[in-house]
C-alpha positions, 0 to 999 in steps of 0.5 A: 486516648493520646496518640504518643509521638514516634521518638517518644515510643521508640525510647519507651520499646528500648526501656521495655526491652533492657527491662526484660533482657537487662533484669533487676536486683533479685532476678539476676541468678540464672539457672541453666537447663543442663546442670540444673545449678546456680552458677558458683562465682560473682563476674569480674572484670580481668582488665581495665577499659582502656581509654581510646583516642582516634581520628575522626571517620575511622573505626573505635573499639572498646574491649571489656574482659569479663570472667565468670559471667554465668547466666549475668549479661553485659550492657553498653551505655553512653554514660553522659547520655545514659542512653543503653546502647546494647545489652549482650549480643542485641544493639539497642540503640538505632544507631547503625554505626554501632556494633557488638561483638561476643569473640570468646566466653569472656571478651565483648567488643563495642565497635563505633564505625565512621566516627564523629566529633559529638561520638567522643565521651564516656562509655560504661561496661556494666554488669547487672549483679547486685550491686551493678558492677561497671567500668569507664573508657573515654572516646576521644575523636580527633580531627586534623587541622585543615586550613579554612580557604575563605578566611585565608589571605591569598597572593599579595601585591603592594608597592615597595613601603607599603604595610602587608597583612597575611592571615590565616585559619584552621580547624581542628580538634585540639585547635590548631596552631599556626606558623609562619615560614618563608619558603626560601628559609630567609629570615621573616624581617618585621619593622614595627613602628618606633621600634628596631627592626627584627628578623625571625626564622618563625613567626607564631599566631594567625596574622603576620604584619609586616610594616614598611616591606623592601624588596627582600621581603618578595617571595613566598610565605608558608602559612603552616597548621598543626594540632600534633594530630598527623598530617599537618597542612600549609597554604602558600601565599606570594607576596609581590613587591613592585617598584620602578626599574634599576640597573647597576653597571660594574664597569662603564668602559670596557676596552679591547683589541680588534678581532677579539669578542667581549661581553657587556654586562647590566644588573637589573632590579625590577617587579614586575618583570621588566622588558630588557635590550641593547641598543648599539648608539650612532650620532646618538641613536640606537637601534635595538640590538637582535641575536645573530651571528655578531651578537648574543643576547643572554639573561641570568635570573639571580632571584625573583626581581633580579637578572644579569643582562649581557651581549657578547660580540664578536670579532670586533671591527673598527665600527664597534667601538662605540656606546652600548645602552642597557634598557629595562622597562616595566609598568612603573618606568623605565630606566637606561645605563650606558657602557662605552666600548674603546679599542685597545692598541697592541703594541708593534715589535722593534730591533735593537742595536744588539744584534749588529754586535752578536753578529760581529763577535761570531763573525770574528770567532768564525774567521779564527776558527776558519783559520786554525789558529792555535791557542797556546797555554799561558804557561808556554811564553816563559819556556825559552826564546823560541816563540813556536810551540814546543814539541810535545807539548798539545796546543789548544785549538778553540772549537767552534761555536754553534751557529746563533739561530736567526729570528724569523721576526723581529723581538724587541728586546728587554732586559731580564731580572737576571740580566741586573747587577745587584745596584740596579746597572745592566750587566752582560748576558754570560753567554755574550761575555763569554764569546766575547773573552774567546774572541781576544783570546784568540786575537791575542794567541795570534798576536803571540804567534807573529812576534 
């Protein structure tokens, strides 16, 4: 007697089982033991079965809606497979992630948990009338794309001018795709042989070349994966760019007046990170310039190869008017710039000849005012031969001037705007002409008076 395999008799234990559970053709009418009658009506099916589409490791579930099911049975079938999955509230099948459920007189549930790839297909709900009668639903598993790390390019290091390859792979049902972005949002800059130069904000497919790469190219890209399936998924990879130092100085003789501070500045472009000082130049030696209270040693970083180098020092002396050295020294060189630091003179305040003659004026304005001189009106000269006032008639007294203030230093003196007549001459200041026409004024009434 030939010994069957154990698959082979646990498929032919299932086959016996639907036979007697399932029933054939003839034998579906079922008579109950209470009413002792057949059951009136054929099944149908309320509702379709709806197709279900779900992510990979959680739970599926079909529904199948069954009215005036009677003494007929419901069976489960893997319809690719033909495999029987269950039959009413029995599972069938061995496998322990299946489940069936009975939740009303009408409503049977087939629950796949944790499901996987190979789950997806056809599922049949079947019921054994004569002919069968049975609807479809289509599993649809669905993986999202996660980014294969072995054949997935890492961080990048090439010289400036060189050809840069990035690559990247996922997996994922539906298949990914892939996308390329750099990170600061800047445009990606392709420079293909024999051909102009593009710039794109997105670069679609697995590899991305870029020939001939410049400094502006350093930074980090995105390598971004999606299949519509959430959560999509990135890798970052830096692209590094080396080259020689370089340093760019915008004003290469900065003056300034002794006591004051200024600030030295240096541009420097360098990958790798450059090592950067000052050095203060003596009979054309320099030693390296430290913080301290005379000097401040500041770097800004602008982006990922450029920083401003600046030293400020304070309370210039006259010894700090000399040559100042920028430095910037990496593995691949190293590179000097030079600003030259003068002393700017102020200019000393001077006298001027007007103040002899401001002086003059009030002087003599003074002495009038002191005397009490009267001033008579124009009109009184032609009123008879008498040369004094007449009576009743108000003479005019010249009040006296305010005192000039003195300056407490010396201002050198510069004409004003308003002091230019409109051909471009000198003209009096009004107040001085003013004093001036008070003074003869007033030598003139004196004169008046003695004849």
């Amino acid at each position: 007697m030939v010994r069957l395999s154990t698959a082979r008799s646990r498929l032919l234990a299932e086959i016996v089982t639907a036979l007697i559970l399932f029933g054939t053709g003839s034998a579906q009418r079922v008579y109950t033991s209470q009413s002792n009658r057949v059951a009136s009506y054929e099944p149908e099916f309320l509702e379709p079965l709806k197709n279900v589409t779900v992510t990979e490791g959680r739970e599926a579930t079909f529904t199948c809606v069954v009215d005036h099911l009677g003494g007929y049975r419901v069976a489960w079938i893997k319809a690719d497979t033909k495999a029987i999955l269950a039959i009413h509230n029995r599972v069938i099948t061995h496998n322990n992630r299946m489940n069936v459920i009975h939740s009303d007189h009408k409503t049977w549930e087939l629950k796949i948990k944790d499901v996987k790839r190979n789950d997806s297909g056809e599922y049949m709900c079947q019921i054994n009338t004569d002919p069968m009668k049975m609807q479809v639903g289509y599993l649809n598993v669905v993986i999202p794309p996660d980014i294969e790390e072995k054949d997935t390019t890492g961080d990048v290091m090439v010289p400036e001018g060189s050809t840069v390859k990035l690559f990247c792979k996922a997996k994922g049902f539906p298949e990914p795709r892939i996308e390329w972005r750099r990170e600061n949002g800047k445009a990606i800059v392709l420079r293909p042989p024999n051909q102009p130069k593009n710039e794109v904000v997105l670069w679609e497919g697995p590899e991305l070349l870029m020939d001939k790469v410049a400094r502006d190219d350093m930074g980090a890209y995105l390598c971004i994966a999606s299949n519509d399936i959430p959560p999509a998924v990135s890798k970052r990879m830096v692209v590094q760019v080396h080259f020689h130092p370089l340093i760019r100085i915008r004003d290469q003789l900065v003056g300034a007046p002794v006591g004051t501070n200024v600030t030295l500045e240096c541009e420097v472009e360098a990958s790798p990170k450059s090592i950067n000082y000052w050095s203060k130049m003596q009979n054309n030696t320099g030693p390296q310039i430290v913080n301290s209270r005379k000097y401040i040693n500041e770097e800004l970083i602008i982006n990922e190869y450029t920083l401003n180098m600046k030293l400020t020092i304070k309370t210039l002396e006259p010894e700090d008017f000399t040559a100042y050295k920028c430095t910037a020294k990496n593995s691949l060189g190293e590179v000097q710039g030079t600003i030259t630091l003068y002393e700017i003179q102020l200019l000393r305040p001077s006298t001027t000849a007007q103040d002899p003659i401001v002086d003059t004026i009030g002087e003599e304005i003074d002495h009038i005012t002191d005397n009490n001189i009267d001033i008579p009106r124009s009109h009184d000269r032609h009123r008879g031969g008498d040369h004094a006032p007449r009576q009743g008639i108000q003479s005019v007294t010249v009040p006296t001037p305010p005192s000039r203030p003195r300056n407490t230093h010396q201002v050198p003196y510069s004409p004003s705007e308003n002091a230019l007549d409109p051909d471009g001459t000198t003209s009096v200041y009004p107040s001085t002409l003013l004093l001036f026409i008070t003074a003869i004024s007033a030598l003139m009434a004196k004169l008046w008076t003695s004849t």
